[in-house]
C-alpha positions as CSV (number, residue, x, y, z in Angstrom):
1,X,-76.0,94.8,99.8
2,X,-75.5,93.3,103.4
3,X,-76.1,97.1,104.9
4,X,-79.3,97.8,102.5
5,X,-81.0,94.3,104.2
6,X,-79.9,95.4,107.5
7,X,-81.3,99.4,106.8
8,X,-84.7,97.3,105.5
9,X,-85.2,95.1,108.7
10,X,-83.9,98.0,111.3
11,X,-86.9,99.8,109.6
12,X,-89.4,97.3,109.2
13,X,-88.5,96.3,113.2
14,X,-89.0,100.2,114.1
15,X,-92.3,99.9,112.0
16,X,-93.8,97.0,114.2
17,X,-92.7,98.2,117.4
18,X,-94.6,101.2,116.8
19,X,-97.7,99.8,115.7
20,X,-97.5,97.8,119.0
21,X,-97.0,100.7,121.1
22,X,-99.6,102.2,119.5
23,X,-102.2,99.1,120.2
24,X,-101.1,98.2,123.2
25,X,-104.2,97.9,126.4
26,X,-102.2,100.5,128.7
27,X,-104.9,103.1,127.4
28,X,-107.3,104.2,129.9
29,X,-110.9,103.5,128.6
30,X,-113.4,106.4,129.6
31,X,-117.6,106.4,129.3
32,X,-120.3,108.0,130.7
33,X,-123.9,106.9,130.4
34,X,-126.4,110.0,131.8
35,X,-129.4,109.2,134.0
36,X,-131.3,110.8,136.2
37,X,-133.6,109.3,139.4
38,X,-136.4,111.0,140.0
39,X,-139.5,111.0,143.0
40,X,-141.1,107.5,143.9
41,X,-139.8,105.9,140.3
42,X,-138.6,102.5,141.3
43,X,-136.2,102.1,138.1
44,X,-134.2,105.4,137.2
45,X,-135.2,107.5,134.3
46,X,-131.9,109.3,134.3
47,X,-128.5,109.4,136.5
48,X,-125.0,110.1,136.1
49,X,-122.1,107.0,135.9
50,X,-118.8,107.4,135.1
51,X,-116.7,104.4,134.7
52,X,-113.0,104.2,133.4
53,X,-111.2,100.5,131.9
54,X,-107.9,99.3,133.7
55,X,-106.1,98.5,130.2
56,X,-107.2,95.0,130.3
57,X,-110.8,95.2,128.3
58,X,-112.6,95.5,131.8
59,X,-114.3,98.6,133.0
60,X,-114.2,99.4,136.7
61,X,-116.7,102.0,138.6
62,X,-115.1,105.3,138.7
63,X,-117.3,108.5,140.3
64,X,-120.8,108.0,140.2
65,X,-123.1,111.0,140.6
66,X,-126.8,110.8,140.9
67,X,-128.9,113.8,140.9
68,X,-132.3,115.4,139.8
69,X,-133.8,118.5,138.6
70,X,-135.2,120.9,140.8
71,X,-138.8,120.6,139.9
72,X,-141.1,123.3,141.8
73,X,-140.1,125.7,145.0
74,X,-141.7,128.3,147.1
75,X,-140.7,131.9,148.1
76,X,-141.1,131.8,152.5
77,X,-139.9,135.1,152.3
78,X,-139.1,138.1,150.3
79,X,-136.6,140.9,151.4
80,X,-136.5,144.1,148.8
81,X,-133.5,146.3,149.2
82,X,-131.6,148.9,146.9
83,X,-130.7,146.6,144.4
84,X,-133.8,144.5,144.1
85,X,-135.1,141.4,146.5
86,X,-133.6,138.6,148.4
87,X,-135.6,135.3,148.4
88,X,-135.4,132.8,151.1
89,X,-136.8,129.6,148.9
90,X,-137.9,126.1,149.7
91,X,-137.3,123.5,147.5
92,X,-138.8,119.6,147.6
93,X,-136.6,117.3,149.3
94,X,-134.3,115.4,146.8
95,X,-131.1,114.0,145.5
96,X,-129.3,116.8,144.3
97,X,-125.9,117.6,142.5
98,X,-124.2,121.1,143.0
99,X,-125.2,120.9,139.6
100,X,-128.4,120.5,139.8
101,X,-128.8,123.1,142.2
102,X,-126.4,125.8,140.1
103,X,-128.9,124.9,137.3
104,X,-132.0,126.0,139.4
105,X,-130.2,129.1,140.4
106,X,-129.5,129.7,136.6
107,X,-133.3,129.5,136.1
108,X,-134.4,130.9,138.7
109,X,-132.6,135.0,137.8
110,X,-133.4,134.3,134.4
111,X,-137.4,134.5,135.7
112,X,-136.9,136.7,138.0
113,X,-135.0,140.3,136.3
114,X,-135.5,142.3,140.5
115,X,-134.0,138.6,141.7
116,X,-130.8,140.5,143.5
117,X,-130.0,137.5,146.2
118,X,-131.2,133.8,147.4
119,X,-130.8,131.7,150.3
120,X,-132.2,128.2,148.9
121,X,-133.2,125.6,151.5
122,X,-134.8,121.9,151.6
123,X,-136.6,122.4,154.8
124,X,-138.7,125.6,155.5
125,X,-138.3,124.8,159.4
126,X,-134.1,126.0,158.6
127,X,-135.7,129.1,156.4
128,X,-137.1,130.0,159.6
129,X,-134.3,129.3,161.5
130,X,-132.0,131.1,159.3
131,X,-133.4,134.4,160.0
132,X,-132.7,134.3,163.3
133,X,-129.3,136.0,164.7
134,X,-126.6,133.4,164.6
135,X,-125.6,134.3,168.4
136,X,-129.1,133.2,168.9
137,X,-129.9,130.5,167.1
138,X,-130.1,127.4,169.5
139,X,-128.3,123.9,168.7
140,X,-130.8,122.7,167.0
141,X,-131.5,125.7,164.6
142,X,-127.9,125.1,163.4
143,X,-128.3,121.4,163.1
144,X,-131.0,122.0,160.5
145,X,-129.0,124.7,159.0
146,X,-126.1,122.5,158.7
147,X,-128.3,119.8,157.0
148,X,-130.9,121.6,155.1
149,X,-129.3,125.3,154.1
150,X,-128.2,124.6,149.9
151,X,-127.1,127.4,148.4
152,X,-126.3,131.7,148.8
153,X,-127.2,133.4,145.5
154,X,-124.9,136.8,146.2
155,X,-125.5,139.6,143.9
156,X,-127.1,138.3,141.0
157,X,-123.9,137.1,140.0
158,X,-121.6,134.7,142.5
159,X,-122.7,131.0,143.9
160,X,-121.9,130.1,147.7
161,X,-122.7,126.1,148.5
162,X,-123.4,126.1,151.7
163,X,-124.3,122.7,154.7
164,X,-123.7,119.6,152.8
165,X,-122.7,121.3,149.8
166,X,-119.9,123.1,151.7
167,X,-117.3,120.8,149.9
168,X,-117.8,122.4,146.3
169,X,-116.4,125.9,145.8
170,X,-119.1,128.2,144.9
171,X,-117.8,130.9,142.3
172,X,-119.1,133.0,139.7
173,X,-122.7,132.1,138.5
174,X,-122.9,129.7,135.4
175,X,-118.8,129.5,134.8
């Protein structure tokens, strides 16, 4: 009878140290509330946050991304070739995501069926700039290259970030 009240408390002990290492507060605690800022509002309409909990009920700030739509653009230039045309756009200055700007791209070849090729800027002064040969270009063309030249649209089909998106790889278009 000893070993059967033994058997019952080795289980019962196996039991509750379970359920306490299931509800213990090593868990890592995620959330993500979306927002984005946009134009001259003074209080955002919509942004990104990303926050993550140290185990001890208490959230701390993880990665925070802010970003915007693109909301209008102009074509500076149009270059047709075999395979259709090759836009050199300007878009408003903003705070963009590589996000956001993948999304434009997405929306821009779905309007556009001869779309073949994009070089998307924020300043028209580096569109101009741009289409100058690279051995030529001065210092200061490059500068606003550098700060102002977004995104390569390659063959309908592959993304290239370029200036201060450099840092995200560019890839296939909407994967």
């Amino acid at each position: 009878m000893r070993t059967r009240w033994i058997a019952v408390w080795i289980t019962v002990l196996t039991i509750l140290a379970l359920t306490l290492a299931a509800c213990s507060d090593d868990d890592t605690t995620l959330s993500t509330n979306s927002t984005i800022l946009t134009g001259d509002t003074a209080a955002p309409t919509d942004s990104t946050t990303t926050t993550s909990g140290d185990g001890a009920g208490t959230t701390s700030p993880g990665t925070s991304l802010v970003g915007e739509p693109v909301g209008s653009y102009e074509v500076v230039a149009r270059f047709p070739n075999d395979n259709g045309e090759t836009l050199h756009i300007v878009i408003p200055h903003g705070a963009y995501t590589d996000v956001d700007l993948e999304n434009f791209v997405l929306d821009l070849l779905e309007g556009n069926e001869d779309l073949y090729g994009a070089e998307i800027f924020d300043d028209e002064d580096a569109a101009l700039a741009f289409v100058v040969e690279e051995a030529d270009r001065t210092p200061e063309e490059q500068e606003l290259l550098e700060e102002h030249h977004f995104v390569t649209v390659v063959g309908r089909d592959r993304i290239e970030f370029r200036g201060p998106f450099s840092d995200f790889p560019g890839g296939a278009i909407g994967s």
